[in-house]
N, C-alpha and C positions, 0 to 999 in steps of 0.2 A: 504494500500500500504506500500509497507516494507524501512522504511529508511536506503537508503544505508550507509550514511555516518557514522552510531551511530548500525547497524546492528537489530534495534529493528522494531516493529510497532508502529505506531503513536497512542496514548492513544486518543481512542472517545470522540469527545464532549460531554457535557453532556445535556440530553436533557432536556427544561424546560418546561416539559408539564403535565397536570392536569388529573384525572378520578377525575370527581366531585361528590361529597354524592350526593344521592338524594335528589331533593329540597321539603319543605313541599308544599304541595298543586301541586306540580308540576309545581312549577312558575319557568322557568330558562329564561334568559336575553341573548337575540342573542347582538351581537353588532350593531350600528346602519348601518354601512356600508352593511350590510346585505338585507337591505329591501329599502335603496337608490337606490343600485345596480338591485336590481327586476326592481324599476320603471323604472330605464332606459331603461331594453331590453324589458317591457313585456306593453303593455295596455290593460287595462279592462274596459270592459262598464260598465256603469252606477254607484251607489256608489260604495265604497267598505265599508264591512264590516270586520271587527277586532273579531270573538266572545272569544278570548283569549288576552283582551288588556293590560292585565300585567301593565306594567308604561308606556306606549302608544309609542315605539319606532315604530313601524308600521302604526299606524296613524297618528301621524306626516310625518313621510314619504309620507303618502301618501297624507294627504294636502298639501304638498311643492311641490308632481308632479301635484298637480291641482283636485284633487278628494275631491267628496263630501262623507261622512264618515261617519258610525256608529260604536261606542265604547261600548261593552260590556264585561262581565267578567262574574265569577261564585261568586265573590269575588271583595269587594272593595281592590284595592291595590295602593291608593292614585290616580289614574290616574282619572282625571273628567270621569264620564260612560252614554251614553244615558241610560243606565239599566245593573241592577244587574239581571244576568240568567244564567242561568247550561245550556250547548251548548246541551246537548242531551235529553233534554225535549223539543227542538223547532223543531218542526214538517212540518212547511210550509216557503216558504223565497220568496220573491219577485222576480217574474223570472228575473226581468235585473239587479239584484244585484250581485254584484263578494263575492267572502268572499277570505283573504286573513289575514294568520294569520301566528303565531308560539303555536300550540299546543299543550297540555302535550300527552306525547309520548306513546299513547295508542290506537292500530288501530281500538277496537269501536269507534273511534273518527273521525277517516277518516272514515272510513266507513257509519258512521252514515252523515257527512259532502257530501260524493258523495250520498248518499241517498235524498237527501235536491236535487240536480242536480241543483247546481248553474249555471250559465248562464258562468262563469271560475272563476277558486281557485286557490292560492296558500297557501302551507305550507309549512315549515319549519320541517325537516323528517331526524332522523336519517341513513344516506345512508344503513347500512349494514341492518335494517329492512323494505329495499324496497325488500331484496333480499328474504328474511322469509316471506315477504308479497306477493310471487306470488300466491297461490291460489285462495286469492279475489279481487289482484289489477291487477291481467294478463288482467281481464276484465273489469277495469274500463276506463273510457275518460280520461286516462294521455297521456299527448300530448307530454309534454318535462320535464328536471329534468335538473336543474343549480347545477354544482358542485360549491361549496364553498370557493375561495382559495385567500390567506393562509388559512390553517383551523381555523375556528374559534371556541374560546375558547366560552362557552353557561354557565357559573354558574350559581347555585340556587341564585335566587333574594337578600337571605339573603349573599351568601358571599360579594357581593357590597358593601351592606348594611352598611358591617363593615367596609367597605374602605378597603378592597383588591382588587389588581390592576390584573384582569383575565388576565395568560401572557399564552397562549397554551393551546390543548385539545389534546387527543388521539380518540377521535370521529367525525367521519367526517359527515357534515351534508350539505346538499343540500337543494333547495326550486324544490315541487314535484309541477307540473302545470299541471291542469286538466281543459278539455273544455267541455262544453257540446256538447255531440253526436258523440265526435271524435272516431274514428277506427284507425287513420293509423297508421304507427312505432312511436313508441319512439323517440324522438331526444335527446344527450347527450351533453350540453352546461358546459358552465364555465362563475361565475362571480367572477371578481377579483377584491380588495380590492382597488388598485391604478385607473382601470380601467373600461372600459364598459365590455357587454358581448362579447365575442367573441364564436363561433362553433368548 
């Protein structure tokens, strides 16, 4: 908008936001408000399982909504683990177990994960590769997708590490919710950082 008083335009903020290196191992760090926020709008029967427990921001979360838990990884990354296991050598899952994680960002992974036909999933998915993902995900049991907001910043494990304080992203990330057997639309939700979800 053009100031009238000085004839000029207003010089833009600047914006302070991150594209992060890739992280090794593929380990990046949601913020905790992230998977709080889940438990609030969403319930899942019987455990849940974490197979991406990074430094266990997820399973905490989800002992503090009242579930019972399994923690595993591909990698010890300090977090205590029921087991050390590579998510896509597991072949069969306990049909009333949920799996609800934040996974490294590679759709053999969902895909292998709806292949398992968990009982309901969530994960953590970068939004603009739900959109690149219609050929295999048009037909999967996704039921709903929570936008993220504010957006949140997701660094590789090691920038924390160092004690840097993640302030913004330019990647916008959702949690993608799948049910088992579902058909019908899509639902487009939001959860926000101060509050619950709202439609």
């Amino acid at each position: 908008m053009l100031d009238h008083t000085s004839g000029k335009l207003p010089q833009a903020r600047p914006k302070h936001t991150h594209i992060f290196a890739k992280a090794e191992n593929l380990h990046y760090v949601e913020p905790e408000w992230c998977s709080t926020r889940l438990f609030e709008a969403e319930r899942f029967s019987g455990s849940v399982w974490d197979p991406f427990t990074g430094w266990g921001r997820i399973v905490k979360a989800a002992r503090a909504a009242g579930y019972a838990t399994r923690a595993t990884d591909i990698v010890d990354r300090s977090y205590p683990l029921d087991a050390i296991i590579d998510f896509l050598t597991v072949q069969h899952l306990d049909p009333g177990m949920s799996i609800v994680g934040n996974p490294p960002f590679i759709d053999t992974i969902v895909q292998h994960a709806i292949g398992l036909n968990p009982i309901k999933m969530a994960l953590i998915w970068p939004f603009a590769r739900i959109v690149a993902a219609w050929p295999w995900l048009a037909n999967a049991p996704l039921a709903r997708v929570y936008m993220l907001t504010p957006r949140p910043a997701m660094p590789p494990a090691s920038y924390i590490a160092e004690g840097k304080k993640p302030e913004g992203a330019r990647v916008e990330h959702c949690w993608i919710i799948f049910e088992r057997g579902y058909t019908g639309p899509i639902e487009l939700c939001w959860l926000r950082r101060e509050l619950q979800a709202w439609p």
